[in-house]
N, CA, C and O atoms as a GROMACS GRO file, in nm:
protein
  216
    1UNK      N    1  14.041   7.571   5.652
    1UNK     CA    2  13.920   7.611   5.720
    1UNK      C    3  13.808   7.626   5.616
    1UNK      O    4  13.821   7.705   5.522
    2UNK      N    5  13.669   7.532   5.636
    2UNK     CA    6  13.597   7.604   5.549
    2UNK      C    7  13.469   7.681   5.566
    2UNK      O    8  13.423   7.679   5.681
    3UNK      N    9  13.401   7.749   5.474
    3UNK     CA   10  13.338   7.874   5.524
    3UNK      C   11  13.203   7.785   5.552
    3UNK      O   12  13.151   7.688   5.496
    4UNK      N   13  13.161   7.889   5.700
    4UNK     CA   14  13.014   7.804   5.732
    4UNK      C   15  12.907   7.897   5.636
    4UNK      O   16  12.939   7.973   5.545
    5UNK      N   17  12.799   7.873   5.675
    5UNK     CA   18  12.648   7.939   5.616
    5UNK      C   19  12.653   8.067   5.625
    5UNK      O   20  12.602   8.149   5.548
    6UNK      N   21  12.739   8.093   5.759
    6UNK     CA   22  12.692   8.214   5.798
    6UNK      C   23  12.822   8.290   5.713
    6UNK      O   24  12.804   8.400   5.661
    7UNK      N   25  12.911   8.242   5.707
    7UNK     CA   26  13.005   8.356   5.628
    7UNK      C   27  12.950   8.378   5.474
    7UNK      O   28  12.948   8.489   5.420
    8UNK      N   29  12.906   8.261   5.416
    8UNK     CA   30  12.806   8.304   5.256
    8UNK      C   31  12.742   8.408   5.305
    8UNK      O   32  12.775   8.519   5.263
    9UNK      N   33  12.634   8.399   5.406
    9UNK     CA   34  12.508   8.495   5.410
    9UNK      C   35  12.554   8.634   5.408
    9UNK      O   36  12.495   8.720   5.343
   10UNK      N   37  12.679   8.661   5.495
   10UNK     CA   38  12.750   8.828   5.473
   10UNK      C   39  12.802   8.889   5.362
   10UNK      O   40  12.834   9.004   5.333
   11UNK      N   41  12.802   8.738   5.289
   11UNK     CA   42  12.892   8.831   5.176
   11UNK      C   43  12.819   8.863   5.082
   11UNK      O   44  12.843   8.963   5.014
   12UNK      N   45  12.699   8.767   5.056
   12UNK     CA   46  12.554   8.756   4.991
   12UNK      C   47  12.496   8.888   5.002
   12UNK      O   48  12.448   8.938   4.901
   13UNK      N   49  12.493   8.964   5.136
   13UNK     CA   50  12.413   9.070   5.195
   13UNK      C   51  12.516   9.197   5.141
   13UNK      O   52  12.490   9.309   5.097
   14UNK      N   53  12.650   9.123   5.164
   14UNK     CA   54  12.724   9.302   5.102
   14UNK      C   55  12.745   9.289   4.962
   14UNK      O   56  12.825   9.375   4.924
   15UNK      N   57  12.692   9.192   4.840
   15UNK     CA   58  12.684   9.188   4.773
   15UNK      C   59  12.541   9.277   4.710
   15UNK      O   60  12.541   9.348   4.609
   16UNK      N   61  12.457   9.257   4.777
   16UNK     CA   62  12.286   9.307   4.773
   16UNK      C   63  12.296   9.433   4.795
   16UNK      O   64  12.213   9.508   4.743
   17UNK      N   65  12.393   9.482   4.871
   17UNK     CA   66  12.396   9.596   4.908
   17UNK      C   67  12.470   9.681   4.859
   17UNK      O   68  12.488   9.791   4.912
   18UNK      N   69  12.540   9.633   4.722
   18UNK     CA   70  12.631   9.730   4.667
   18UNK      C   71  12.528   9.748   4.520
   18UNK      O   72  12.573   9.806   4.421
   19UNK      N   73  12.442   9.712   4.521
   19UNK     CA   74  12.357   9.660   4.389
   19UNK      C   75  12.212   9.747   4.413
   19UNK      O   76  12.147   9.792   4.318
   20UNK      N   77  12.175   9.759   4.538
   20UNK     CA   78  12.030   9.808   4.613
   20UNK      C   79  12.028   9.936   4.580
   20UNK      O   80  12.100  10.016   4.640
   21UNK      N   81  11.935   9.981   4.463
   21UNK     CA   82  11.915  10.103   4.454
   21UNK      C   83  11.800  10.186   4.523
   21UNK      O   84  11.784  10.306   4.502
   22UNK      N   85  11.731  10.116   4.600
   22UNK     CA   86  11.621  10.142   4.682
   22UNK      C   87  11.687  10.178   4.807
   22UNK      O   88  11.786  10.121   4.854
   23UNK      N   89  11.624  10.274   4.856
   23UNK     CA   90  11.703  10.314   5.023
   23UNK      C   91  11.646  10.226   5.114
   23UNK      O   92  11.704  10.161   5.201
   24UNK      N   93  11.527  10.229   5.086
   24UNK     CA   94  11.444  10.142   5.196
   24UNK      C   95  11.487  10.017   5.217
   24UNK      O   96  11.505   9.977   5.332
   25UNK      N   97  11.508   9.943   5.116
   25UNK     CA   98  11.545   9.809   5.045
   25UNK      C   99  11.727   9.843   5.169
   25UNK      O  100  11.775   9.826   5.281
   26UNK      N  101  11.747   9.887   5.065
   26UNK     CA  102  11.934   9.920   5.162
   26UNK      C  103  11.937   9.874   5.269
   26UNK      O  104  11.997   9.776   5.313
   27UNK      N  105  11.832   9.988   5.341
   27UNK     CA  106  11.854   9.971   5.496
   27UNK      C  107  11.830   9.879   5.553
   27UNK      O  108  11.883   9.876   5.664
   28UNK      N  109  11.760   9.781   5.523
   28UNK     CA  110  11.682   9.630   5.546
   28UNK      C  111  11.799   9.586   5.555
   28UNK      O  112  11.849   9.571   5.667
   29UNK      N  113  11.895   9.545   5.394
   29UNK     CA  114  11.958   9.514   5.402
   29UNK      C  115  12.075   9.525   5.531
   29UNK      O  116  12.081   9.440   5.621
   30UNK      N  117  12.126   9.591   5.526
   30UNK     CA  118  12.233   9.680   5.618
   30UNK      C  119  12.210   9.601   5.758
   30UNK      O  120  12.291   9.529   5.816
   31UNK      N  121  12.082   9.632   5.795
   31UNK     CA  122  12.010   9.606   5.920
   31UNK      C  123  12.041   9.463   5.937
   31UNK      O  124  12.074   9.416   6.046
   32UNK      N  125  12.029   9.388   5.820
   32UNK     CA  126  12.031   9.246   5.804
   32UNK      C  127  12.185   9.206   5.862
   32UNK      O  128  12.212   9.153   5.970
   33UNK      N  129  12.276   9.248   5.757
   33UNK     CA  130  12.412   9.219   5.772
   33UNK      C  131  12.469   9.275   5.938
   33UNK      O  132  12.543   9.222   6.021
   34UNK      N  133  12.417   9.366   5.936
   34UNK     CA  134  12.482   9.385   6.124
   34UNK      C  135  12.437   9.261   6.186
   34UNK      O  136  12.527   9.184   6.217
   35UNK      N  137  12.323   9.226   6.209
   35UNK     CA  138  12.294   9.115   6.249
   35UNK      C  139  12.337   8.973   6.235
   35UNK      O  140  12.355   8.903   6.334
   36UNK      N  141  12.352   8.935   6.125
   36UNK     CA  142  12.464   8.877   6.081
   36UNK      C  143  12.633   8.866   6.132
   36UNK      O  144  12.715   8.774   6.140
   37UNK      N  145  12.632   8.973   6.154
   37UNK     CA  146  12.779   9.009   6.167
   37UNK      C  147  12.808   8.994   6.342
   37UNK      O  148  12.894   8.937   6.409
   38UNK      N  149  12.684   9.077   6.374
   38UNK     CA  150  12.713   9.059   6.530
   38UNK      C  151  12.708   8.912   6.620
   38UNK      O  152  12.753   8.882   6.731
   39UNK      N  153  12.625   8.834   6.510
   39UNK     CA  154  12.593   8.684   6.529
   39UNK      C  155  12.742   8.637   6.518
   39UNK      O  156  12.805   8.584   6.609
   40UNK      N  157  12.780   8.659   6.416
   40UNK     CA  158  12.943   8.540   6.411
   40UNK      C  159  13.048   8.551   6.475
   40UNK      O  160  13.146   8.477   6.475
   41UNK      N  161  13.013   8.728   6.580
   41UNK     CA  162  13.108   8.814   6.660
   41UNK      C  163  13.097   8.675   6.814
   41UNK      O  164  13.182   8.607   6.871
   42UNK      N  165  12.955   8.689   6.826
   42UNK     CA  166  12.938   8.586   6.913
   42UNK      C  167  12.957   8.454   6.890
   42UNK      O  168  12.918   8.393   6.990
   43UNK      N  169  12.993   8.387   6.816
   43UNK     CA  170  12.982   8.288   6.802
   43UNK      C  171  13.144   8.266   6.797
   43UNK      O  172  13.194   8.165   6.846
   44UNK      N  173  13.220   8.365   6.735
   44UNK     CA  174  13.398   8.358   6.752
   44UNK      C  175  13.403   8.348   6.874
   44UNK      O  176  13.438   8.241   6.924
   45UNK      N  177  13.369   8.460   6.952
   45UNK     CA  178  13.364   8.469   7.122
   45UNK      C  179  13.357   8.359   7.178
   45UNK      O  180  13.446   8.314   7.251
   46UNK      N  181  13.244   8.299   7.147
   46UNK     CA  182  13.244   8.143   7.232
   46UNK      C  183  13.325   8.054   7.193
   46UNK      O  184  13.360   7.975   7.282
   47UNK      N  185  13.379   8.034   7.066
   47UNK     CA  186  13.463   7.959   7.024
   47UNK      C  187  13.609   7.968   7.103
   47UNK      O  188  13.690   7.881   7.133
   48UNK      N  189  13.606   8.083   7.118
   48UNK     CA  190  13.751   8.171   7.183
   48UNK      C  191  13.725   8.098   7.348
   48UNK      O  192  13.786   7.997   7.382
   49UNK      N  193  13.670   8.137   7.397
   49UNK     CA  194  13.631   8.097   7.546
   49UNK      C  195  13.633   7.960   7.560
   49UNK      O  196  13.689   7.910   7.658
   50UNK      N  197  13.570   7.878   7.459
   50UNK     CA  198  13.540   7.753   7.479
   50UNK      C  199  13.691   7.684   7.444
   50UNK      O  200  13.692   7.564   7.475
   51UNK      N  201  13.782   7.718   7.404
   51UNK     CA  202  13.912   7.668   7.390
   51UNK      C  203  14.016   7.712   7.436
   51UNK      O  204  14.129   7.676   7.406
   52UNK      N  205  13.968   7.839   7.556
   52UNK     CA  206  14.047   7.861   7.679
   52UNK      C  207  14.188   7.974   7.604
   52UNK      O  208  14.279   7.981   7.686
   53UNK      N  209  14.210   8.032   7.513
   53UNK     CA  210  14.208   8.081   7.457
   53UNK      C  211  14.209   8.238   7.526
   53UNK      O  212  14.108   8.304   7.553
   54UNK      N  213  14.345   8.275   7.546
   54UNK     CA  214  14.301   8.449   7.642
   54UNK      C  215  14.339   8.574   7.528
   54UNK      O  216  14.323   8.692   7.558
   0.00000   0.00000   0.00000
């Protein structure tokens, strides 16, 4: 299996985020990666559904 865009971009973001000494900066971050995260939640989901898959 290989990794799409979107799995770099999370790890990119929890990488940024172990490094972010700014809070403000952090939370951006953070904010970022949920988004991220909740994106590929959906996107398994459909994958799951779309191959019938219970």
């Amino acid at each position: 299996m290989t990794s799409s865009p979107q799995d770099e971009r999370w790890k990119e973001l929890c990488e940024a985020i172990v490094e972010e000494p700014d809070s403000k900066r952090l939370m951006e971050l953070v904010e970022k990666l949920n988004r991220v995260l909740d994106e590929r939640e959906k996107e398994l989901k459909r994958k799951i559904e779309a191959s019938g898959y219970q």
